[in-house]
Structure formats: C-alpha cells, structure tokens
C-alpha positions as YAML, in Angstrom:
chain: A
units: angstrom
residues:
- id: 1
  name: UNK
  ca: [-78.66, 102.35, 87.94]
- id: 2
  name: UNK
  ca: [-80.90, 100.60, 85.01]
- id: 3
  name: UNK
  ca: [-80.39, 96.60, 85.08]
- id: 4
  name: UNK
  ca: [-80.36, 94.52, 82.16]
- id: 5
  name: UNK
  ca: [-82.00, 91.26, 81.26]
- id: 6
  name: UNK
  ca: [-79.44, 88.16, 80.70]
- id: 7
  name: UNK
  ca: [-80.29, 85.44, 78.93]
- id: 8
  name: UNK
  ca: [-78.47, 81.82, 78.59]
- id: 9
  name: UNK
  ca: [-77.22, 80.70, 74.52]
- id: 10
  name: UNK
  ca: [-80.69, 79.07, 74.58]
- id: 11
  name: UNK
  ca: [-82.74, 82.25, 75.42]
- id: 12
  name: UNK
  ca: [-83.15, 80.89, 78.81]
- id: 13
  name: UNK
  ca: [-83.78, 84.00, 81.48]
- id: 14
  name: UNK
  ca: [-80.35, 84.26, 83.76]
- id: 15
  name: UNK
  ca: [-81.20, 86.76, 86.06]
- id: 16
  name: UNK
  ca: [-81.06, 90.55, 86.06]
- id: 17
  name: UNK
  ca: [-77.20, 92.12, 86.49]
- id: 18
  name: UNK
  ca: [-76.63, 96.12, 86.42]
- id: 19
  name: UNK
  ca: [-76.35, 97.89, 83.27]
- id: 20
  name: UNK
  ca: [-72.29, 98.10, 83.90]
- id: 21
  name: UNK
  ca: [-71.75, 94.07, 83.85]
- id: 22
  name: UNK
  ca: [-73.96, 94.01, 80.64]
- id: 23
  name: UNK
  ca: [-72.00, 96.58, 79.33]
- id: 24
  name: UNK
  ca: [-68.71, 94.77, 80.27]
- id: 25
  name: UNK
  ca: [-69.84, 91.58, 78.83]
- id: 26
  name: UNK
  ca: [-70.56, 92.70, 75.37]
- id: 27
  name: UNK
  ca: [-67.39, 94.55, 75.13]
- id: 28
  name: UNK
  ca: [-65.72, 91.38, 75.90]
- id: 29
  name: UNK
  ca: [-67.40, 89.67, 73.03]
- id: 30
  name: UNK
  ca: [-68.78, 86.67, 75.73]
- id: 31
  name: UNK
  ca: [-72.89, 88.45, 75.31]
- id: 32
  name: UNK
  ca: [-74.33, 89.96, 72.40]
- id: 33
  name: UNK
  ca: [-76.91, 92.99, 72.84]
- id: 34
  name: UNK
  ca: [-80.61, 91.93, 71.72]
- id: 35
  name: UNK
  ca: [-82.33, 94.97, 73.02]
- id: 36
  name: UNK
  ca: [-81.79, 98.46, 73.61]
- id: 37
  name: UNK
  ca: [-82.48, 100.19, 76.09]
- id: 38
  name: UNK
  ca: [-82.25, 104.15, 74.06]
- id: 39
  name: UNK
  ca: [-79.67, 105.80, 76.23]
- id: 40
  name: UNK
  ca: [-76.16, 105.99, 75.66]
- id: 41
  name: UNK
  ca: [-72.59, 105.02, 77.48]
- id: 42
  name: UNK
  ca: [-69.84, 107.67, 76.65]
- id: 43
  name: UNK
  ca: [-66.42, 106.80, 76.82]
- id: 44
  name: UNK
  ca: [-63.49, 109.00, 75.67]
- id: 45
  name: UNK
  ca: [-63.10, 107.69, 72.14]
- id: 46
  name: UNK
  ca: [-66.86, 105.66, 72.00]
- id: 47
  name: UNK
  ca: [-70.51, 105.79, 72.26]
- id: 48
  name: UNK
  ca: [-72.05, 102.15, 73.18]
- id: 49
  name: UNK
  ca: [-75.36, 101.79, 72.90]
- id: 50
  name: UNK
  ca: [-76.64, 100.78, 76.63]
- id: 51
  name: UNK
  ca: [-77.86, 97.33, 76.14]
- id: 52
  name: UNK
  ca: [-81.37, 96.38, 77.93]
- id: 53
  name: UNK
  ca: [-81.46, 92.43, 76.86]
- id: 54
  name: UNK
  ca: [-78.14, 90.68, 76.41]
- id: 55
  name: UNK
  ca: [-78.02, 86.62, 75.40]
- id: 56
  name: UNK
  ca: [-74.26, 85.08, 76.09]
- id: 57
  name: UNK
  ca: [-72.63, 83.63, 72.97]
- id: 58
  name: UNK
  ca: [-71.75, 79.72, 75.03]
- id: 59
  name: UNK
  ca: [-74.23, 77.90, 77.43]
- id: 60
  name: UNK
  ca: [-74.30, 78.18, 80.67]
- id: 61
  name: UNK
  ca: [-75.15, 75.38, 82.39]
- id: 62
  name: UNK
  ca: [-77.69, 76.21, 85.40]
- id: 63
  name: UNK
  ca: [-77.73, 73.62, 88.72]
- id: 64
  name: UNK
  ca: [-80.89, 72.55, 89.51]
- id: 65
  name: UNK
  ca: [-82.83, 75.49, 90.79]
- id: 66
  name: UNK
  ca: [-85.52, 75.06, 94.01]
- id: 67
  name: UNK
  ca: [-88.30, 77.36, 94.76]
- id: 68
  name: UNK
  ca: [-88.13, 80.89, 94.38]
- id: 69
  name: UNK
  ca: [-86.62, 82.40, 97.44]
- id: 70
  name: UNK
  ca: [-88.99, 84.38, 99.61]
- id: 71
  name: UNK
  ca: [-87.24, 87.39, 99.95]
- id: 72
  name: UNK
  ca: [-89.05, 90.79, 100.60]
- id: 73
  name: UNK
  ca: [-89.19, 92.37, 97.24]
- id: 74
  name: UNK
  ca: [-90.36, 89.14, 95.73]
- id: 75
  name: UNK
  ca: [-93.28, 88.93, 98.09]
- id: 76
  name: UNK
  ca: [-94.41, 92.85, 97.47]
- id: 77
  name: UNK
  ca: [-93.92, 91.81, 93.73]
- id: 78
  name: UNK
  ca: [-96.59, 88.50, 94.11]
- id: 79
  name: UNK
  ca: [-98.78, 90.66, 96.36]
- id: 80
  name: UNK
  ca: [-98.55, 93.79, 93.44]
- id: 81
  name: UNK
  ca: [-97.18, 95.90, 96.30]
- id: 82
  name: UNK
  ca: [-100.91, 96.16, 97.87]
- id: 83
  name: UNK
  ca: [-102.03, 94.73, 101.21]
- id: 84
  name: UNK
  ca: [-103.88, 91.48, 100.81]
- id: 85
  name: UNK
  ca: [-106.34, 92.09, 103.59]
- id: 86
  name: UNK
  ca: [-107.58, 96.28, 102.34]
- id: 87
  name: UNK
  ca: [-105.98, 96.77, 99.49]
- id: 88
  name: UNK
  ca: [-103.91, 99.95, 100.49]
- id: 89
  name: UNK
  ca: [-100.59, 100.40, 100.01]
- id: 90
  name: UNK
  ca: [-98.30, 97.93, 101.36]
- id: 91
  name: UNK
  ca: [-95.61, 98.50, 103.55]
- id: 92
  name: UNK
  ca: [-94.82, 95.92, 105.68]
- id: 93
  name: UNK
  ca: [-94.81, 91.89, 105.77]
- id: 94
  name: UNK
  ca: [-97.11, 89.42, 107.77]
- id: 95
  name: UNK
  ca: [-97.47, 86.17, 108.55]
- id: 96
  name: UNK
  ca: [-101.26, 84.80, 108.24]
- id: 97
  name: UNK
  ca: [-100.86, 82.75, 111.11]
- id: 98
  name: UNK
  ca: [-98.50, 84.25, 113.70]
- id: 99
  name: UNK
  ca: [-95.15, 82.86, 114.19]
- id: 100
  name: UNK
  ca: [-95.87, 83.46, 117.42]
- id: 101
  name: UNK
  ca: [-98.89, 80.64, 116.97]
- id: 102
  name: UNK
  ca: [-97.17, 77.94, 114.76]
- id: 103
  name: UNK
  ca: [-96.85, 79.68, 111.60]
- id: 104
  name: UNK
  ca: [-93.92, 78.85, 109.31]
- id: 105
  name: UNK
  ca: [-92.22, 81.64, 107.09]
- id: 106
  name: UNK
  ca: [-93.33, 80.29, 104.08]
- id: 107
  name: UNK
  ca: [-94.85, 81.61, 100.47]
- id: 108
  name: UNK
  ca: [-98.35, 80.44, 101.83]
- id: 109
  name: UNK
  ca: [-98.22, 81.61, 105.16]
- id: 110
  name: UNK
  ca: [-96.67, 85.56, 104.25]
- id: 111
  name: UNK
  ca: [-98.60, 88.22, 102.66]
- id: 112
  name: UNK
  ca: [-98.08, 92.30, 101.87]
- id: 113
  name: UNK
  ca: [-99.99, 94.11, 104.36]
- id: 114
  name: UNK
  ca: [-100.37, 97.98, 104.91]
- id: 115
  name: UNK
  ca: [-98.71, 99.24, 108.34]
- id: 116
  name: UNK
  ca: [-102.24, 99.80, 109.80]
- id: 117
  name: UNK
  ca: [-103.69, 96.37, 109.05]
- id: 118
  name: UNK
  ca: [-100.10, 94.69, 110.30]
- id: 119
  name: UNK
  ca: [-101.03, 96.54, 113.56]
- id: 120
  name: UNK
  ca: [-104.42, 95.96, 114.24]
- id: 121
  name: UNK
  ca: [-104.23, 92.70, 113.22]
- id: 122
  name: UNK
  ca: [-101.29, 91.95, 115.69]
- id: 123
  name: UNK
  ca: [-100.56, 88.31, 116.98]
- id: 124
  name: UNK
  ca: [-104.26, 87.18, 116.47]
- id: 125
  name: UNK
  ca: [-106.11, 85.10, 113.41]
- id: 126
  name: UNK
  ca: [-108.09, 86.03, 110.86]
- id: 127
  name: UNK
  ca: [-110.77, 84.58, 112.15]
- id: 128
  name: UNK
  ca: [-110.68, 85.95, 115.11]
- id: 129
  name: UNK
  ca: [-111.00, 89.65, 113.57]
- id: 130
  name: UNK
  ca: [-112.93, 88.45, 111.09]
- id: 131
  name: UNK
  ca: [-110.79, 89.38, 108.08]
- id: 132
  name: UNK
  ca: [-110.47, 87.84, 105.24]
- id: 133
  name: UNK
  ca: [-107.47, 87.92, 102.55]
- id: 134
  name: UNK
  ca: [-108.31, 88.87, 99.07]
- id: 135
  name: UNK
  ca: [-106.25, 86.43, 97.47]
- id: 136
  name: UNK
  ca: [-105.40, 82.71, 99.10]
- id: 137
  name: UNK
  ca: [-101.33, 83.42, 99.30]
- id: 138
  name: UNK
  ca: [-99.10, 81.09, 96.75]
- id: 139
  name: UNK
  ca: [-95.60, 80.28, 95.80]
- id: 140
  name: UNK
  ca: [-94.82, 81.93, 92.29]
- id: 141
  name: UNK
  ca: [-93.79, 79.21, 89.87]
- id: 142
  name: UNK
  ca: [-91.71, 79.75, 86.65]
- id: 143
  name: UNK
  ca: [-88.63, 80.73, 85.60]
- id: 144
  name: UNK
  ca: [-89.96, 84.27, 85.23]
- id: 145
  name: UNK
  ca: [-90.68, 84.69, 88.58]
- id: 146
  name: UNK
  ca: [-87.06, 84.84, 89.24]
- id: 147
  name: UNK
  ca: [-86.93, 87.50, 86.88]
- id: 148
  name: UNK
  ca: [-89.60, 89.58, 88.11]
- id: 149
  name: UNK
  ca: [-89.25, 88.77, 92.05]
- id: 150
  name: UNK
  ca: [-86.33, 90.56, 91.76]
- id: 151
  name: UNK
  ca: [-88.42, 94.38, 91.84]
- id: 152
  name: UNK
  ca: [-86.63, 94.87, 88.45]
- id: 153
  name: UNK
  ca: [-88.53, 95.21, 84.91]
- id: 154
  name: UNK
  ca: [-88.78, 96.13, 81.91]
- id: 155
  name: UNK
  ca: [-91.16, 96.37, 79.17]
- id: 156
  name: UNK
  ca: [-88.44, 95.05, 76.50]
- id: 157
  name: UNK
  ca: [-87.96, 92.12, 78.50]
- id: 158
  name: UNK
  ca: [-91.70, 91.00, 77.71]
- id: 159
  name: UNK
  ca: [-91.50, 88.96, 75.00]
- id: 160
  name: UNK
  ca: [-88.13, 86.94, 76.60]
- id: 161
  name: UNK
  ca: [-89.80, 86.01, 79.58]
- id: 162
  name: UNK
  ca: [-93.55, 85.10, 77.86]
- id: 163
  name: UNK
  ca: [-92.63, 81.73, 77.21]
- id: 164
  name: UNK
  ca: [-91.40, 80.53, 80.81]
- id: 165
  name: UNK
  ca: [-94.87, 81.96, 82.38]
- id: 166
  name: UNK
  ca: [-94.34, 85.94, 82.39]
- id: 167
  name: UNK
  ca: [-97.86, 86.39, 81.36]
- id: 168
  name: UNK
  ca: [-99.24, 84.34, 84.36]
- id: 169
  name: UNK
  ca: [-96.79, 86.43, 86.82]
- id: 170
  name: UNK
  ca: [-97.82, 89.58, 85.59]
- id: 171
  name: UNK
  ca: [-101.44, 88.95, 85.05]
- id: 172
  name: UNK
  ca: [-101.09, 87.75, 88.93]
- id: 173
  name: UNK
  ca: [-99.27, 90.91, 89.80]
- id: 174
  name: UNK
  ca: [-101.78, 93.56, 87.85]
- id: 175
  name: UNK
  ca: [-105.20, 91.41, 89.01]
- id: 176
  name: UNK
  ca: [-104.33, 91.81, 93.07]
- id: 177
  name: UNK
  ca: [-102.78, 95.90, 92.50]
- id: 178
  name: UNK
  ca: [-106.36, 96.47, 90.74]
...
C-alpha cells in the first residue's frame, strides 16, 4: 500500500502514515491534500483523488525528539542498501567491532554488509582481515532522516523535506549505492 507524507500546520515533516489514514484525514477536514499522488480512491458515490503530501489544518505540538532510532531499514537506507566493506548488495547487518569484543549497537559501530562479507568477516576486526569500510559509519542527523529511514519515498516529497537536510540524506544515500 502507497504511504503518504504528513506534514505539521508549519510544514514541519510528521512522519509517513499509509495512504488510508491520509485519506481518512482529509475527509475529516483535520489535513488538507498538497500533493497528488495520480491514482484514484473509488467509493460508491465518489472519486478522491489519493493524496501523496497532506499538511494538518492545527499544530501539532512534537515532544522533544532524540536520535534517530537505529532500526534495520534505517541503517540499509544510510548505507544505500550496499555493503560498506565490497559494495555488493546488502543483506544483512554487522557490527564493526564484534559485540562479542566490546562493541556497542550503535549508529557508529553498525554497517550494511553483504551475506558473504558478514561471514567471512565473522567475530574478528578489520584489521585483522585487513578490510577496510568505504565510508567511516555515522548517525543520520535531520528531521528528514526520520522521513527517509523509514524505507518509504517519494519523489513529490522532495521539495518538503529539502529544507530540514533531505539533500544531505540523499546525497549520502546515492554517493555510498554508486
């Protein structure tokens, strides 16, 4: 199912809901539709245009937010869905330095890697192999990253998300998949 973009009364990226809750909050007048997404939602009596960027009509006030959580698809998403030590596909997720060896489950400790590299490269450090990671692993920062960590996106969303850092996240993303 297609998600949609939500935005706070101040143009302030939400989060990502599914197209239905959109849908259900601009039909009851609390979100008004600022991109389409070109398909179509039949009812009996209607056809709705299937929104793709929605903005609520009151602020919503948003607790303090902490780091981005390191979830899986947020991680592929930073690492461009490549593995950081050959550049293949990624497919699995591992720790720099071993848990088994110290190593914390944290943003600069957890990379993408490729089955085959996650294998060979075991329990042991890089050094030890003598690998080396492409890119020196990061948290994301930005309100975008919240956006985009969640596997979800959309070209429309673009310009909504440029000014809280989308360019930075997505140059980030496209410079480790090349």
């Amino acid at each position: 199912m297609p998600h949609v973009l939500v935005l706070n009364a101040s143009y302030e990226p939400l989060g990502v809901v599914p197209l239905r809750r959109a849908l259900v909050l601009v039909l009851e007048n609390k979100a008004m539709c600022l991109e389409e997404s070109g398909a179509f939602m039949h009812s009996a009596t209607h056809t709705v245009p299937a929104p793709s960027v929605v903005r609520l009509k009151r602020f919503v006030r948003v607790p303090y937010r902490g780091p981005v959580p390191l979830t899986r698809r947020a991680l592929f998403a930073r690492d461009g869905g490549r593995c950081m030590y050959c550049g293949g596909v990624a497919t699995s997720v591992d720790h720099v330095i071993p848990k088994s060896r110290g190593g914390q489950h944290a943003w600069e400790n957890v990379v993408a890697s490729c089955r085959r590299c996650n294998h060979v490269k075991a329990d042991r450090h890089l050094v030890e192999i003598g690998w080396r990671l492409r890119h020196t692993p990061a948290p994301p920062t930005g309100l975008a990253w919240r956006i985009i960590g969640t596997g979800h996106r959309d070209p429309r969303w673009l310009p909504y998300l440029q000014p809280f850092g989308a360019d930075e996240a997505l140059a980030r993303i496209e410079g480790i998949s090349a």
